[in-house]
FIRO-252718 format. One record per residue (C-alpha): residue in three letters; x, z, y. Coordinates in steps of 0.001 Angstrom, whole numbers, plus 500000, padded with zeros to 6 digits. Each point is the difference from the previous one (the first is absolute). Example, Ala and Ser with C-alpha at 12.3 -4.5 7.8 and 13.67 -1.06 7.14 Angstrom:
// FIRO-252718
ALA512300507800495500
SER501370499340503440
***
This chain:
// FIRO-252718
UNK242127327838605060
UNK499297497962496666
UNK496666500279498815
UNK498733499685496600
UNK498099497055498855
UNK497504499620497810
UNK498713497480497439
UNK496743499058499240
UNK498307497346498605
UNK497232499885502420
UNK498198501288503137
UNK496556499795502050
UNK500176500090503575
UNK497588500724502300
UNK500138499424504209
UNK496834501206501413
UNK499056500340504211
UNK497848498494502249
UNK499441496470500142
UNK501718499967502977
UNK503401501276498296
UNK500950496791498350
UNK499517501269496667
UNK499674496620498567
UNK503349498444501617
UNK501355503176498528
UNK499180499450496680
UNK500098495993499868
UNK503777500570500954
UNK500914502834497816
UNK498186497377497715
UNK502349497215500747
UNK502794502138499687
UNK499099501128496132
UNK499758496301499307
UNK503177499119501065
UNK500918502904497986
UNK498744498354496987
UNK497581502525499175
UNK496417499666498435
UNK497577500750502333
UNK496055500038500856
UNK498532500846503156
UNK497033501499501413
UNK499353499576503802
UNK497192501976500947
UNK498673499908503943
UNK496791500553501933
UNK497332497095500714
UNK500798500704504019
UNK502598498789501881
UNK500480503018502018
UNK498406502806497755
UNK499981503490502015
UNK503360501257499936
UNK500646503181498522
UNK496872499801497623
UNK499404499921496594
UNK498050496562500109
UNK503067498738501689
UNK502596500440497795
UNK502226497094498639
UNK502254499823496592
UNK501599497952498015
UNK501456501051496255
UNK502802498707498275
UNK500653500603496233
UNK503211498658499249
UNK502090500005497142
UNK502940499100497206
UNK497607498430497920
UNK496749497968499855
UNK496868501865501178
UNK496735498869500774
UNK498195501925502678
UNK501323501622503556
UNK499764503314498125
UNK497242502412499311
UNK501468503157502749
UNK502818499801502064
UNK503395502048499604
UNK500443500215503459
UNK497916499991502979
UNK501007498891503630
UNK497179501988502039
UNK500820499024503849
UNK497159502125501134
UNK497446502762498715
UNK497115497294499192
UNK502698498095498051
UNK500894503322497972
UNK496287501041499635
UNK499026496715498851
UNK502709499600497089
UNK500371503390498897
UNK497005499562497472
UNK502281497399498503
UNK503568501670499677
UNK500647501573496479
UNK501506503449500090
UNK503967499824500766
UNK499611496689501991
UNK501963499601503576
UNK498515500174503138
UNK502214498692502761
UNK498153501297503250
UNK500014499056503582
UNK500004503274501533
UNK499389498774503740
UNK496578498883499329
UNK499104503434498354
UNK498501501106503395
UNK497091502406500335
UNK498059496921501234
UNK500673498023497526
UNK499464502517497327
UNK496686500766501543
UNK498705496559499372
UNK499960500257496531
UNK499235503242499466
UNK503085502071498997
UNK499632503216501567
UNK503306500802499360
UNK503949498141499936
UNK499845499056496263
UNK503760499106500717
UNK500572503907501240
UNK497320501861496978
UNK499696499749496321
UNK498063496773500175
UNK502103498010498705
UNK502067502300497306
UNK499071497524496966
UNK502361497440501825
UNK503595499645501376
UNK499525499754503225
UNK502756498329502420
UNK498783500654503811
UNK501644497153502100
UNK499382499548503846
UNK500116496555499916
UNK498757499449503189
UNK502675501798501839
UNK502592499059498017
UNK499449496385500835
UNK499435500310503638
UNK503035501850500172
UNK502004497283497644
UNK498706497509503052
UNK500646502078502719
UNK502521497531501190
UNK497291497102499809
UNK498328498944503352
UNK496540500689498079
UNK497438502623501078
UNK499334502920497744
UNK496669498527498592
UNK501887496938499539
UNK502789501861497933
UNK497442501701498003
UNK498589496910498853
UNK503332499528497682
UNK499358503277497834
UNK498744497588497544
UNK503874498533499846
UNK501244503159499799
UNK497928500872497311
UNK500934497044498384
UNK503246500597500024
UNK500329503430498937
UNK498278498796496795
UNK502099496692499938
UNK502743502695499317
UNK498328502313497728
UNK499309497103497418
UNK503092497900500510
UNK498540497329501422
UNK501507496793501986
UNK499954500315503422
UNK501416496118501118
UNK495998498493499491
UNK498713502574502008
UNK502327499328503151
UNK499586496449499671
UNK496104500013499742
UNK500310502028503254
UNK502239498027501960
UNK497821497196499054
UNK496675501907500642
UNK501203501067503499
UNK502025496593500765
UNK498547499833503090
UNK500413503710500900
UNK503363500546499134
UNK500297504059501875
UNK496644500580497421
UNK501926498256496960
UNK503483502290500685
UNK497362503059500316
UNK498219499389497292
UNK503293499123497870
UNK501988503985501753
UNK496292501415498845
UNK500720498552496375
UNK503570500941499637
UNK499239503680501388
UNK497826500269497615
UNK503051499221497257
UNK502085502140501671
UNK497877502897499957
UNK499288499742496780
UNK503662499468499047
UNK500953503827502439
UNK496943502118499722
UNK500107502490497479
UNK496024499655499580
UNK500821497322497218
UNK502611501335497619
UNK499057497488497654
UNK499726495755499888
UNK498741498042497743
UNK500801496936498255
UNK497731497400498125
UNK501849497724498133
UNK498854495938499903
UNK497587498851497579
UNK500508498069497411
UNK498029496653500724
UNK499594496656498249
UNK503329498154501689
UNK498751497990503105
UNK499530499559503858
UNK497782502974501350
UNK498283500647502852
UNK497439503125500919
UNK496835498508500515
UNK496382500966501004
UNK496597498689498091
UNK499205498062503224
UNK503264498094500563
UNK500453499409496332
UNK496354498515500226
UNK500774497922503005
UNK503207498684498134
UNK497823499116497343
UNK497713497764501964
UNK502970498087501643
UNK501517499429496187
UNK496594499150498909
UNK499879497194502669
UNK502818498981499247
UNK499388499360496555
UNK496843499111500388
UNK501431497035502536
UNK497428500308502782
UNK500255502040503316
UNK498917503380500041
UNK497256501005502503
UNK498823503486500933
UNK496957500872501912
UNK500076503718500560
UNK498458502666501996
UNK501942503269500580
UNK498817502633497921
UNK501813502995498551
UNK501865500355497523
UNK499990496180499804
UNK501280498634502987
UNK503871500317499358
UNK499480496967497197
UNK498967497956503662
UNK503176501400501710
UNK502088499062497238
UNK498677496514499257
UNK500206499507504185
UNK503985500148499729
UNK500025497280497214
UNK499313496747501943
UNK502565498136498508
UNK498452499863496383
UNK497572497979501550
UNK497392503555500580
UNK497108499773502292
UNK498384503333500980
UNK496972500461502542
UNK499224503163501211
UNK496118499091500194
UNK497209502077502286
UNK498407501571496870
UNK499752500152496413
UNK498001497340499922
UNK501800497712501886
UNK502570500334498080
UNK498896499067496319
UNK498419497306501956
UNK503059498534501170
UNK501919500606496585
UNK497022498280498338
UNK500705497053502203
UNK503449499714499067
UNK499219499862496479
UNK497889497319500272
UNK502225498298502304
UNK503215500252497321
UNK501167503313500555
UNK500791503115497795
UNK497185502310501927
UNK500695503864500186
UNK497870502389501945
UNK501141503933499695
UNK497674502393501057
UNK498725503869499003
UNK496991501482498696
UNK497125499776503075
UNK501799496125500588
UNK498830499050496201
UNK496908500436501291
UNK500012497715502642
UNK501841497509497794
UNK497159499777497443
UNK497777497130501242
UNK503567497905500387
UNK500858500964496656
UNK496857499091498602
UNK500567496428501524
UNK503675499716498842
UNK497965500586496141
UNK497845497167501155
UNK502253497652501490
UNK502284500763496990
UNK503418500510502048
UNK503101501679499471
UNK499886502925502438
UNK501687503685499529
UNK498552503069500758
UNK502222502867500367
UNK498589503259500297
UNK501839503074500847
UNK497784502552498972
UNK499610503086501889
UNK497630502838500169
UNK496381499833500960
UNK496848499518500544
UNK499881498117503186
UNK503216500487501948
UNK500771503198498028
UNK503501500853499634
UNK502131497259501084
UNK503438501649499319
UNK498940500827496522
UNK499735498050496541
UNK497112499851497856
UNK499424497440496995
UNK496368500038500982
UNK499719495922500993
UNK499755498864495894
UNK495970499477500076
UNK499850498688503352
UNK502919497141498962
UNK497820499170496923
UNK496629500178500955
UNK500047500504504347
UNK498723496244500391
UNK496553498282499502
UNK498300498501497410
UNK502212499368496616
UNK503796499716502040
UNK502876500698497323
UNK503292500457501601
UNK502937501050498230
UNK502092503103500664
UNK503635500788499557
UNK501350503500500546
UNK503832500741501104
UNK501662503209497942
UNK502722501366502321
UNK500945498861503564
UNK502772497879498378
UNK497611498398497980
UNK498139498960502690
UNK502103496910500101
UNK499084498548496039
UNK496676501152501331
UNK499434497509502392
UNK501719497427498377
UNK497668499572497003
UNK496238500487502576
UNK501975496834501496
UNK499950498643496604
UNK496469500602498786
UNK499113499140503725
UNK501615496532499996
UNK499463499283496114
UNK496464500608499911
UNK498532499102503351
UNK498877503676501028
UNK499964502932502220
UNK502513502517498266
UNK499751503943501108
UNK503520501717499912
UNK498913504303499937
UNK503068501650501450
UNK499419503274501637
UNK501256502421502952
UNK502711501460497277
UNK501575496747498741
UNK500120498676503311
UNK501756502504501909
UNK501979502025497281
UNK503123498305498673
UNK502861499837497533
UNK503085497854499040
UNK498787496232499065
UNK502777497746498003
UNK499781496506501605
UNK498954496980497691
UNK501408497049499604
UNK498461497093501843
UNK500142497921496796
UNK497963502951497913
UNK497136499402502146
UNK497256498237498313
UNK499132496431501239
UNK496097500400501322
UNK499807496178501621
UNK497420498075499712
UNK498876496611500716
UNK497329498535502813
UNK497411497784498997
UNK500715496649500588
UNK497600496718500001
UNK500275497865497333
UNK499174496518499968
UNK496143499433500700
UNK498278503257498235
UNK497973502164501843
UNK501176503433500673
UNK498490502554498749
UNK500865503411502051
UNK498544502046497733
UNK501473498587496240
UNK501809502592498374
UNK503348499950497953
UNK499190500606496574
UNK502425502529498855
UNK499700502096503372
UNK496599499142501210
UNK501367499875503746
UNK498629496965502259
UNK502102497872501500
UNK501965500979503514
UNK499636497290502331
UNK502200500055503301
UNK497057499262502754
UNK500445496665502100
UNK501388498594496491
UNK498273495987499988
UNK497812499892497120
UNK499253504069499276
UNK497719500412502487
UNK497613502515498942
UNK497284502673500857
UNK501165503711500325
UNK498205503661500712
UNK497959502635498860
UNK496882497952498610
UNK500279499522496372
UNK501486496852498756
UNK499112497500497585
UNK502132500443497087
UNK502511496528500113
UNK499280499048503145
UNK499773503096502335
UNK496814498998501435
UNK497854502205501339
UNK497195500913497237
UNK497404502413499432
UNK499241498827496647
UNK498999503048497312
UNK502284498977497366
UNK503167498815502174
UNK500128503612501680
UNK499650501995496289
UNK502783497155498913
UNK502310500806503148
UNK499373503248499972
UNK501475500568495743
UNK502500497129501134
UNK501669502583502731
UNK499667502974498037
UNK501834498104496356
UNK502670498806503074
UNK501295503756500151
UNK499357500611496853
UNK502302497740498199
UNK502774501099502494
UNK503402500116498212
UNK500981503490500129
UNK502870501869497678
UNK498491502315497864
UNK500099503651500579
UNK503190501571498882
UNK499948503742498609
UNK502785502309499664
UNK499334502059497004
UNK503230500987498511
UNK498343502400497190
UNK497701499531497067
UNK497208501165499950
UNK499233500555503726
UNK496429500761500048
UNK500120500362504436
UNK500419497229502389
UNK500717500471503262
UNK498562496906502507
UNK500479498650503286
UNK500137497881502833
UNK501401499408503340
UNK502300502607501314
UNK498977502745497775
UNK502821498531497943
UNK503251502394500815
UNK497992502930499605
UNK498534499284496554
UNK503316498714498469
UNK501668503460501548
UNK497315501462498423
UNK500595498776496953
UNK503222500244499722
UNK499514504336500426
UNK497760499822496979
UNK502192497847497844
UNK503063502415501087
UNK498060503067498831
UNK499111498456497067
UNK496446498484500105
UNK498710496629498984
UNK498229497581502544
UNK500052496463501296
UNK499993498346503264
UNK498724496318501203
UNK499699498982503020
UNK497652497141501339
UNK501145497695502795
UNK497057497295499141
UNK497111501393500972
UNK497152497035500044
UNK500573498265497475
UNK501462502691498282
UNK502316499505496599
UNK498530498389497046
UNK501254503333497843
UNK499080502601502173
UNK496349500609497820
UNK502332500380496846
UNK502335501947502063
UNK497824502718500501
UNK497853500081497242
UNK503781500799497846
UNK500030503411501354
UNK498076502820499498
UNK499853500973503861
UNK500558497697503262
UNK500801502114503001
UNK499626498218503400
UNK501204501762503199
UNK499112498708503183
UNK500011500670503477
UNK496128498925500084
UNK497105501536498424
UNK500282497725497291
UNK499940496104500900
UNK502053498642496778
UNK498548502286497960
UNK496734499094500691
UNK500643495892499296
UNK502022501334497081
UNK497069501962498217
UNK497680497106500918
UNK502009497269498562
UNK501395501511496824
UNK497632502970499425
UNK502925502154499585
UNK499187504039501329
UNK503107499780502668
UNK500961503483500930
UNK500378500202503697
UNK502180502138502211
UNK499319498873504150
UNK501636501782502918
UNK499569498537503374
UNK502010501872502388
UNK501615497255501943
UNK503281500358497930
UNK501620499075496496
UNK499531502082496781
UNK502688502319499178
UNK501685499702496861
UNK499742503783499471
UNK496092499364500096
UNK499570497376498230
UNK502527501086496929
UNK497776503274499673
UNK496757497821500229
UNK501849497946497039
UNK500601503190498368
UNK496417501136500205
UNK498571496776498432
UNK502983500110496705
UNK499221503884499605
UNK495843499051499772
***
């Protein structure tokens, strides 16, 4: 039988189950698969704090969304076209979601009475008019995988555990996918249990097949590759493409990178990823604690290395004090922060931009450290690249703001040239001839103090938290030498080089601007894009500089009528923003532990025009 196929020019994707169900392999392959493709894509992994959340509950349930397309988008899609529901909880917790006419692919085997119990369906919304809004495609994917491994020596729990493949597969067909990565990941996955890499491979290809035979799908689909800037492309995830970042920034920056780190989600894959990359001359320590670990990355910057801690919200905390003495001490250390929700421990799965104020002002006493904040997971890499620079050129703590979004969504990322890459070295002091050194003497164009290598003959000198003498770092407690250091520090960040902010007005006459930072970035430009398509006037800028910020950004906003600022805070920027420039920002804050949605924010846009 020859069955039609369809073309689109994009699709969201949804798998959704327990965290037990392997949701998130799902998706990363299907992932890997679109990428190979040559698609555009953006991800959106999405997974409980636990690491065994009940199964079968609505707190437990895992997914991971996939917008992927024929031509460049910006977000991992507003609601998905189809949804993967491998038990009722899954279904329940997604419907809200699904717009009317969407897919929902169904694992029938886990619709049991029990199961349905536990999150309140009184009925089978599979077997009633629950679900009429929707096209609904009831699979037993359980059963039909245990049966396509019935010639495996596995038990039946065992067998079940490969419904994820199957599902996989099955969709792998249904969008046209590649299906060579995916064996090979799983050969290499299960190297060293070959029976579970053949079972896991018949689960996958089952999956094809059924597709392929049933006459549940009369329909496939195809996506056709993207158009992209020519280049090498990879898929890549905020955290890796940060990690990459710090090894080209060492690199660059000539000196060995060092990491001090303490596991903390949804930070500790830049750790895992750094671990593997020994032969670019990368340290990492896995310390006892947060504080520990700034410590020791501290230590390597004032013994010659590029210092990195990565941490989360409730380890910024801890960090403080440190950070404060890094500002005293005047070394090059970077602070990356993946941002996730809180207070306290709060959310750890989800992302919040709610870390701004405690970057710029979560230290004591007058402490100015600068902050740099990634766009897009790919951008993650440029990201860490120029904290290394301001780090290295101007002697100070840097603070990179990614978040629980950038770091584990993804999309394609085209591979620089090594030679593209700017040059960040710098230069040791040295002694020279019989002058005294003098620690604390600053460069005049950059203010920074001098960086001297300890054990160096000749540049002995004092170091740690007590104020120093301006010149020659001694200790001092003098009136006017502490008001001096203290305006000293503060004109050091200050004059920081930074490109001015760019704006992308293409109409005259705008009178709205549309502002933001961090990874709110996707969603406002899809925004915008909706309102320029139907016909309205606005203009986006984004700010990756966040202290010091652009030397334009006062004139910026004061050229439009309105400045609309979304956020996924109560209102950090917006607050430093009205402060500085006494301009009336217009706020719009949701903190929900996930991204805007471009729907959202383009009739928020809307709103403000229309006023």
């Amino acid at each position: 039988m020859t069955k039609q196929v369809q073309q689109l020019d994009r699709v969201i994707i949804r798998f959704a189950g327990d965290s037990g169900d392997g949701m998130q392999l799902t998706g990363d392959r299907f992932t890997a698969g679109t990428a190979e493709f040559g698609n555009d894509l953006s991800t959106l992994p999405n997974f409980p704090a636990e690491i065994r959340a009940p199964a079968g509950t609505l707190p437990g349930v895992s997914s991971f969304q996939l917008h992927f397309a024929d031509h460049d988008i910006l977000t991992p899609g507003d609601a998905p076209n189809v949804l993967v529901a491998m038990n009722p909880a899954a279904l329940k917790a997604n419907l809200g979601d699904l717009p009317r006419g969407a897919d929902i692919i169904a694992n029938t085997d886990e619709f049991t009475k029990r199961n349905l119990q536990k999150v309140g369906y009184e009925g089978n919304p599979l077997e009633d008019d629950t679900l009429s809004e929707w096209r609904v495609h009831a699979v037993p994917l359980t059963s039909l995988t245990v049966k396509a491994l019935e010639g495996f020596d596995l038990s039946k729990k065992d067998a079940e555990r490969s419904k994820n493949m199957f599902a996989l597969g099955l969709l792998s067909w249904l969008y046209h996918r590649p299906t060579e990565h995916t064996i090979t990941f799983l050969e290499q996955k299960f190297a060293k249990k070959p029976e579970i890499a053949k079972a896991n491979i018949a689960a996958f290809q089952a999956g094809w097949n059924f597709g392929e035979t049933t006459e549940s799908f009369s329909v496939s689909y195809e996506i056709k590759p993207a158009k992209l800037a020519p280049g090498v492309y990879r898929n890549i995830s905020g955290n890796q493409a940060l990690a990459y970042g710090l090894i080209a920034a060492s690199v660059q920056a000539k000196l060995p990178l060092f990491l001090g780190s303490y596991p903390i989600t949804p930070a500790s894959d830049i750790l895992h990823e750094l671990s593997k990359h020994k032969k670019f001359g990368v340290r990492t320590f896995q310390a006892e604690d947060e504080i520990a670990g700034v410590g020791a990355a501290l230590g390597a910057a004032f013994g010659g290395a590029l210092g990195v801690t990565t941490t989360s919200g409730p380890g910024v905390v801890l960090k403080g004090e440190t950070v404060g003495l890094a500002v005293m001490t005047e070394l090059p250390l970077i602070l990356v922060d993946v941002q996730r929700a809180g207070p306290s421990t709060g959310m750890p799965t989800k992302t919040e931009q709610t870390d701004l104020l405690m970057a710029m002002f979560g230290r004591n006493g007058e402490s100015p450290v600068p902050i740099v904040a990634p766009s897009s997971p790919s951008d993650c890499f440029d990201a860490a690249i120029e904290a290394a620079r301001i780090a290295v050129k101007y002697r100070t703590p840097v603070y990179l703001l990614s978040d629980g979004y950038l770091a584990n969504g993804s999309e394609p990322w085209r591979l620089p040239e090594v030679s593209d890459l700017p040059d960040i070295s710098t230069e040791f002091a040295v002694k020279t001839g019989d002058e005294e050194f003098l620690p604390y003497k600053r460069n005049t164009e950059t203010l920074a103090r001098a960086w001297a290598i300890p054990g160096t003959p000749g540049l002995e000198h004092r170091i740690g938290g007590i104020e120093k003498a301006e010149g020659s770092g001694n200790i001092s407690y003098d009136p006017n030498n502490h008001d001096l250091m203290v305006r000293l520090r503060q004109a050091k960040i200050d004059g920081i080089d930074v490109p001015d902010l760019e704006v992308d007005d293409v109409h005259d006459g705008t009178k709205v601007l549309v502002l933001g930072w961090g990874s709110t970035y996707g969603p406002i430009a899809a925004a915008v894009r909706r309102i320029r398509k139907a016909g309205g006037k606005v203009a986006q800028a984004h700010l990756r500089h966040l202290n010091p910020l652009p030397a334009n950004v006062g004139d910026v906003l004061k050229s439009y009528d309105k400045v609309l600022l979304p956020e996924i805070n109560l209102g950090q920027l917006a607050l430093l923003l009205r402060a500085k420039f006494l301009v009336d920002i217009i706020s719009y804050n949701r903190v929900r532990g996930l991204p805007f949605k471009a729907e959202e924010l383009a009739g928020v846009i809307q709103d403000v025009i229309e006023k």
